[in-house]
N, CA, C and O of each residue as an XYZ file, in Angstrom:
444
protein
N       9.313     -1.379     17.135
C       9.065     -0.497     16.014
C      10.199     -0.644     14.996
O      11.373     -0.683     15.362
N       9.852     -0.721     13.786
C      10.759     -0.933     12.811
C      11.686      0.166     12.588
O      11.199      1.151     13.144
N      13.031      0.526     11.917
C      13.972      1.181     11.923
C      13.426      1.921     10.901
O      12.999      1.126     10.064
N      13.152      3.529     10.423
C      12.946      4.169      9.419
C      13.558      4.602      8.506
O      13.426      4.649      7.283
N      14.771      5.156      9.769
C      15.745      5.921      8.679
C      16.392      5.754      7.058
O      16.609      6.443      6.060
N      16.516      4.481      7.501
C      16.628      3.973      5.423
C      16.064      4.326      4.495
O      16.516      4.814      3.459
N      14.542      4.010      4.927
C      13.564      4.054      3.941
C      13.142      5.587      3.841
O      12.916      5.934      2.681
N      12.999      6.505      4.734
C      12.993      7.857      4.723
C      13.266      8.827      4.239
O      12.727      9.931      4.156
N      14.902      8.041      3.611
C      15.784      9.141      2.735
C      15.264      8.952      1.485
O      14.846      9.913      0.838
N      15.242      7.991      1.123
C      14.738      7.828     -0.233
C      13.416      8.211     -1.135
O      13.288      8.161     -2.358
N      12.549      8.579     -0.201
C      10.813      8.632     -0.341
C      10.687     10.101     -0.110
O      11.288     10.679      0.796
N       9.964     10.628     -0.876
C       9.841     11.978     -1.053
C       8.388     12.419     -0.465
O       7.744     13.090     -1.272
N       7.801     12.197      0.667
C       7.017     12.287      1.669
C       6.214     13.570      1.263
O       6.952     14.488      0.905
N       4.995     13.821      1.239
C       4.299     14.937      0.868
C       4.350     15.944      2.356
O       5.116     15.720      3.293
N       3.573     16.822      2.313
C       3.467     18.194      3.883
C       3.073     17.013      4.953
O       3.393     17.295      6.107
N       2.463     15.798      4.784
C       1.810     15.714      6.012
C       2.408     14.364      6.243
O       1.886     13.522      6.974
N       3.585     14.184      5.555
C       3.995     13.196      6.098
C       3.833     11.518      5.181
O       4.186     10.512      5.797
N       3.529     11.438      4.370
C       2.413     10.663      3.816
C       2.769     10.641      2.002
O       2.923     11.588      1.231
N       2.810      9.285      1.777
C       2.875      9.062      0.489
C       2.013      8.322     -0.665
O       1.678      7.336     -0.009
N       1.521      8.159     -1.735
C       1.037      7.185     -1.965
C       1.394      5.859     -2.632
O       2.382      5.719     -3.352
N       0.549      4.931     -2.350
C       1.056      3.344     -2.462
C       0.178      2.793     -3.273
O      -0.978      2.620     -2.886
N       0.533      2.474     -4.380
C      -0.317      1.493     -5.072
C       0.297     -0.057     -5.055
O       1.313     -0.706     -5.302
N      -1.121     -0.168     -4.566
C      -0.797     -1.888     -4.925
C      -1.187     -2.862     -6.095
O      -2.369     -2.771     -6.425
N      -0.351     -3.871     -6.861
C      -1.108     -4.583     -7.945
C      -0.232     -5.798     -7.891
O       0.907     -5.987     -7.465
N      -1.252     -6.662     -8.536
C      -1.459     -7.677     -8.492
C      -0.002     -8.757     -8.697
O       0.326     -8.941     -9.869
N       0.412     -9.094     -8.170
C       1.540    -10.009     -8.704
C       1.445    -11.028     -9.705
O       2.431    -11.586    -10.187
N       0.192    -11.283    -10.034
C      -0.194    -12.415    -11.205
C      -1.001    -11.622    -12.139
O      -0.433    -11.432    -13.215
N      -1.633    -11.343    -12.077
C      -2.585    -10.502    -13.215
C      -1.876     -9.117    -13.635
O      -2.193     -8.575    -14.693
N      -0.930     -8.573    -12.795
C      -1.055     -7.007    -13.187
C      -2.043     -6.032    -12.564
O      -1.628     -4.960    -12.122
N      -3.085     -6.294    -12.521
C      -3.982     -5.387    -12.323
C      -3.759     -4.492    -10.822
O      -3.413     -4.866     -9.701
N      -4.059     -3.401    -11.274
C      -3.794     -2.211    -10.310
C      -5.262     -2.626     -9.164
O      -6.408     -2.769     -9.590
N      -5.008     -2.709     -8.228
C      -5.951     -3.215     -6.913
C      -6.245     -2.039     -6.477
O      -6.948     -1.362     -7.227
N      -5.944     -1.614     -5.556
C      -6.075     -0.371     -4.943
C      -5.053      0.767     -5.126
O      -4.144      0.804     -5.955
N      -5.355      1.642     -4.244
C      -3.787      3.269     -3.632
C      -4.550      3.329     -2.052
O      -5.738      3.187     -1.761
N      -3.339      3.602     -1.173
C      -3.900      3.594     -0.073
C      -2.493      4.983     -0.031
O      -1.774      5.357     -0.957
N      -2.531      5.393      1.224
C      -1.446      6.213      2.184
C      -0.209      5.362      2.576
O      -0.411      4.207      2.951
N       0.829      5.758      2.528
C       1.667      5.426      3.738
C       2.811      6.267      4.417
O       3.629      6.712      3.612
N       3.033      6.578      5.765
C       3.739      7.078      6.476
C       4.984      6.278      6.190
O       5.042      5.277      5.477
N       6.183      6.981      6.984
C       7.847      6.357      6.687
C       7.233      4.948      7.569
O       7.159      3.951      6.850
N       6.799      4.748      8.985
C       6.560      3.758      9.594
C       5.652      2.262      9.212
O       5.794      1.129      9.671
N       4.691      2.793      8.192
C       4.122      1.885      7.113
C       4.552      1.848      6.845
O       5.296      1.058      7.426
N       5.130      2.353      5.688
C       6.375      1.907      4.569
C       7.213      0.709      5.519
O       7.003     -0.504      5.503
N       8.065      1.346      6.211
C       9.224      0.086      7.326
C       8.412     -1.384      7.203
O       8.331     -2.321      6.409
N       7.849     -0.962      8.545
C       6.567     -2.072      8.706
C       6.282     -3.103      7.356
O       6.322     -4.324      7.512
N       6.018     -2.545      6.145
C       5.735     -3.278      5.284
C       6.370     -4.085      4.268
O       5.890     -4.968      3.557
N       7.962     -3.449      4.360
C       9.516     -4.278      4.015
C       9.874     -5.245      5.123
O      10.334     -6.354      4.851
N       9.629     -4.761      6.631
C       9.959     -5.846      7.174
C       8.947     -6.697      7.437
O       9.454     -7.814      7.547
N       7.826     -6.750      7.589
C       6.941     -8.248      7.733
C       6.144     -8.262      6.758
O       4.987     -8.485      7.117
N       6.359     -8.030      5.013
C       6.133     -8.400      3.825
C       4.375     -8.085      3.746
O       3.799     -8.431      2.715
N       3.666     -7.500      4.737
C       2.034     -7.227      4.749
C       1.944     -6.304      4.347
O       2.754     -5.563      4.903
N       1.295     -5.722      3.505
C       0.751     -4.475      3.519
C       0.299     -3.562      4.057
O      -0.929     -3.620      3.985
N       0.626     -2.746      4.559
C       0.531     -1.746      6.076
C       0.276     -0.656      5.481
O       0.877     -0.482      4.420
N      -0.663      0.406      5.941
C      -0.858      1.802      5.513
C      -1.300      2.429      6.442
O      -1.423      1.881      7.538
N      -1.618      3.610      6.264
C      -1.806      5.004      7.057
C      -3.002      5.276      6.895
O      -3.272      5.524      5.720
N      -4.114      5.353      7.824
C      -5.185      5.833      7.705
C      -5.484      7.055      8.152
O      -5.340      7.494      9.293
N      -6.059      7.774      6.863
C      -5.719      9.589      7.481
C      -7.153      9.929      7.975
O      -7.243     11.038      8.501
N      -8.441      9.097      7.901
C      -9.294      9.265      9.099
C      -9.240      8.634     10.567
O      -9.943      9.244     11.372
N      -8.721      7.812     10.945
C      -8.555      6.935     11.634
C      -7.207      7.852     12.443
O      -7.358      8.340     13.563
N      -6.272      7.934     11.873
C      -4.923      8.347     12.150
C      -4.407      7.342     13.356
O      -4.236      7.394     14.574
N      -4.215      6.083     11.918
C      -3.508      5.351     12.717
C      -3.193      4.355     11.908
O      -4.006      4.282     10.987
N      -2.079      3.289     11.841
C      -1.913      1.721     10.956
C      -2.795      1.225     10.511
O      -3.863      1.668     10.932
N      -2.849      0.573      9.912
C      -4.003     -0.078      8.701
C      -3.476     -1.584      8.507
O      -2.542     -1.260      7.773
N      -3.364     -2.860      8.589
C      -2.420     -3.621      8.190
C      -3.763     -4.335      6.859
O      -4.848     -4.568      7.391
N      -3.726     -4.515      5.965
C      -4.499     -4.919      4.966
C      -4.670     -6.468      5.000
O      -3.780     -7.257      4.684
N      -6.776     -7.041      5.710
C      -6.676     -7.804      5.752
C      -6.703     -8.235      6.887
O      -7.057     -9.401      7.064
N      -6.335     -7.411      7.977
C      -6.355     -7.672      9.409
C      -7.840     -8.145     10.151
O      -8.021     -9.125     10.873
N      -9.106     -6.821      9.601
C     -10.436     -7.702      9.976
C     -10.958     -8.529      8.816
O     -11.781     -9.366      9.186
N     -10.759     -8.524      7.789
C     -11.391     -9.118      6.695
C     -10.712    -10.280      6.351
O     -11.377    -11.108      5.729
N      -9.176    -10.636      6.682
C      -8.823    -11.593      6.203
C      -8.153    -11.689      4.749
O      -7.359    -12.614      4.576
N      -8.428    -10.740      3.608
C      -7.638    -10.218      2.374
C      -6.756     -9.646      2.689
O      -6.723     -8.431      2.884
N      -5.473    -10.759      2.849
C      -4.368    -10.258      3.465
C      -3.684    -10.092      1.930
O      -4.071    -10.591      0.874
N      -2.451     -9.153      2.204
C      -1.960     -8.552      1.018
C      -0.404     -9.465      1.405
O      -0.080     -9.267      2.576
N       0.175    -10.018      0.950
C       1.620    -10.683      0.860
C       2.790    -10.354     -0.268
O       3.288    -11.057     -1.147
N       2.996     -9.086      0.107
C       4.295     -8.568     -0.818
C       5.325     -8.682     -1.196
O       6.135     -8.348     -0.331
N       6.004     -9.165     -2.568
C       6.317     -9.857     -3.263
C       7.351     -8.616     -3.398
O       8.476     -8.878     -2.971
N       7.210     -7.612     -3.796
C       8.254     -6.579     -3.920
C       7.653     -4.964     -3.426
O       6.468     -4.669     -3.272
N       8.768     -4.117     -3.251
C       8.689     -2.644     -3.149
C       9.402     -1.785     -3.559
O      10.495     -1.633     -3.012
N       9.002     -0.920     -4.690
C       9.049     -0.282     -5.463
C       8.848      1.581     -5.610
O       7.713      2.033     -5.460
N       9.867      2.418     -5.864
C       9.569      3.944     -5.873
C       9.797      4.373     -7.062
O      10.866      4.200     -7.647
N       8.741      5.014     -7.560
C       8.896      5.701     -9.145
C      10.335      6.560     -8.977
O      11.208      6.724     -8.124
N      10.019      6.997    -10.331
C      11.502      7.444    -10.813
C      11.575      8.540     -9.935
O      12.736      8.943     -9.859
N      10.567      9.353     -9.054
C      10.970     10.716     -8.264
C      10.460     10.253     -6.941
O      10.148     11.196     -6.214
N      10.321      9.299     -6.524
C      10.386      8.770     -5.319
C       9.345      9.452     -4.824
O       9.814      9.841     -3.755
N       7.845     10.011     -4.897
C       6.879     10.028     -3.881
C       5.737      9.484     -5.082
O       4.993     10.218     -5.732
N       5.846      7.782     -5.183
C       4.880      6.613     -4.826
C       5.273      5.400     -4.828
O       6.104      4.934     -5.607
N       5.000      5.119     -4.412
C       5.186      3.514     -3.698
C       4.693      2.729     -4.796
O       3.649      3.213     -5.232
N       5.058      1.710     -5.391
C       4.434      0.650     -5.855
C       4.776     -0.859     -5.098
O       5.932     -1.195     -4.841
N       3.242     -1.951     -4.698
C       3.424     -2.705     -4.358
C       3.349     -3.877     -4.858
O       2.344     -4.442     -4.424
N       3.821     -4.386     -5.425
C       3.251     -5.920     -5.750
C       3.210     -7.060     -5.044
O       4.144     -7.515     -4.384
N       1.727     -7.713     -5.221
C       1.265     -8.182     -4.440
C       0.778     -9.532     -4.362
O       0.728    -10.035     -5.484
N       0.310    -10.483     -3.225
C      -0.378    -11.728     -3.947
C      -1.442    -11.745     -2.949
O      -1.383    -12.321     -1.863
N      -2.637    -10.917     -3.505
C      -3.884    -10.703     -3.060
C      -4.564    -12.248     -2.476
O      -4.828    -13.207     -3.201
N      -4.776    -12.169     -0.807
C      -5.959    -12.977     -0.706
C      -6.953    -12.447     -0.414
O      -7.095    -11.727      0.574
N      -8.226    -12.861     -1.643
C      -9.488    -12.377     -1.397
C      -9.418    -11.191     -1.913
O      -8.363    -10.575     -2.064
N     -10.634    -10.747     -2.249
C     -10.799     -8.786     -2.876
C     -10.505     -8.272     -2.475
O     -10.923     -8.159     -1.323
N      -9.139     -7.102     -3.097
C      -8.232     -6.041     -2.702
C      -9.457     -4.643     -1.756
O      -9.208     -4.049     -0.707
N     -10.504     -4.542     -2.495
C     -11.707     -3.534     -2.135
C     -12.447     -3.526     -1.021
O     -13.097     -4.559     -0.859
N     -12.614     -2.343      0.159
C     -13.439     -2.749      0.696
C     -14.623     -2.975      0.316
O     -15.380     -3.273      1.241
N     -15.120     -2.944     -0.803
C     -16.502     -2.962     -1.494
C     -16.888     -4.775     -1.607
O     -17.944     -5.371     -1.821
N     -15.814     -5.131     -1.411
C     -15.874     -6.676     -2.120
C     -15.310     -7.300     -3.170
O     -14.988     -8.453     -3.458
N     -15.274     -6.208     -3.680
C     -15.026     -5.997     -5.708
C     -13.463     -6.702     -5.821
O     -13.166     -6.798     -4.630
N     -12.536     -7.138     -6.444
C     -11.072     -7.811     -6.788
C     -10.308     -6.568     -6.502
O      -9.329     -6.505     -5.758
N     -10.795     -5.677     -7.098
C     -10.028     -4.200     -7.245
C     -11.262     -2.853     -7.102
O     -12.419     -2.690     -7.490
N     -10.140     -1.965     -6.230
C     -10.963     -0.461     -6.376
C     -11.379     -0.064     -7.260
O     -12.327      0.721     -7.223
N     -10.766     -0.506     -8.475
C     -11.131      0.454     -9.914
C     -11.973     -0.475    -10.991
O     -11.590     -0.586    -12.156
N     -13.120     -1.110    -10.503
C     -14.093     -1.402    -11.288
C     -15.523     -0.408    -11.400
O     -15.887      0.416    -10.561
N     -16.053     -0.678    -12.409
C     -17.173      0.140    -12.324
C     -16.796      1.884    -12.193
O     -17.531      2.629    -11.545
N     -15.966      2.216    -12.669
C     -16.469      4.020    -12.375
C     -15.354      4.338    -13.369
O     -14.444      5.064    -12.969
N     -15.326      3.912    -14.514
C     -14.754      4.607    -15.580
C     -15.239      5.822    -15.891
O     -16.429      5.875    -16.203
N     -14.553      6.887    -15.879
C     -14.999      8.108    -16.136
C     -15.344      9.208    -17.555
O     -15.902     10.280    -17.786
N     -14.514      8.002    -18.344
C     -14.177      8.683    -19.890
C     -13.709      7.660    -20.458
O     -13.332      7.721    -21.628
């Protein structure tokens, strides 16, 4: 299990433990997905450069790409200026979406 404590202090963790992570694109820019991540995702995902998250139905690791093969290969990790979100950048193989789609945020513009 990866060491937490580092990354812990710094991340401003919501009630349940849990932060959010956006990931985008290392070549395009484009914002791909937001998933969850626990202090142990987070670790996990500085030390073996995958994209790892928290699944809060599941309640359990997520590694992105694991059954599908759109593995996520992270290029950097990143905390806004108040430290509860993650930004990931990334070098997407295959569609970030489980839909199929490149990215979560096609099709449902709201306004």
């Amino acid at each position: 299990m990866p060491d937490n404590s580092t990354v812990s202090v710094e991340v401003s963790y919501n009630a349940d433990g849990l932060v959010p992570a956006i990931a985008q694109d290392a070549t395009s820019g484009a914002v791909l997905m937001l998933a969850w991540m626990n202090a142990e995702a987070l670790a996990t995902t500085i030390e073996t450069r995958r994209g790892t998250y928290w699944s809060r139905s599941r309640g359990e690791l997520w590694v992105k790409g694991e059954t599908s093969g759109h593995v996520q290969h992270v290029q950097s990790v990143s905390l806004d200026c108040d430290g509860d979100t993650v930004l990931l950048v990334v070098d997407q193989s295959g569609p970030a979406c489980h839909t199929g789609a490149e990215t979560c945020f096609t099709e449902r513009e709201i306004g």
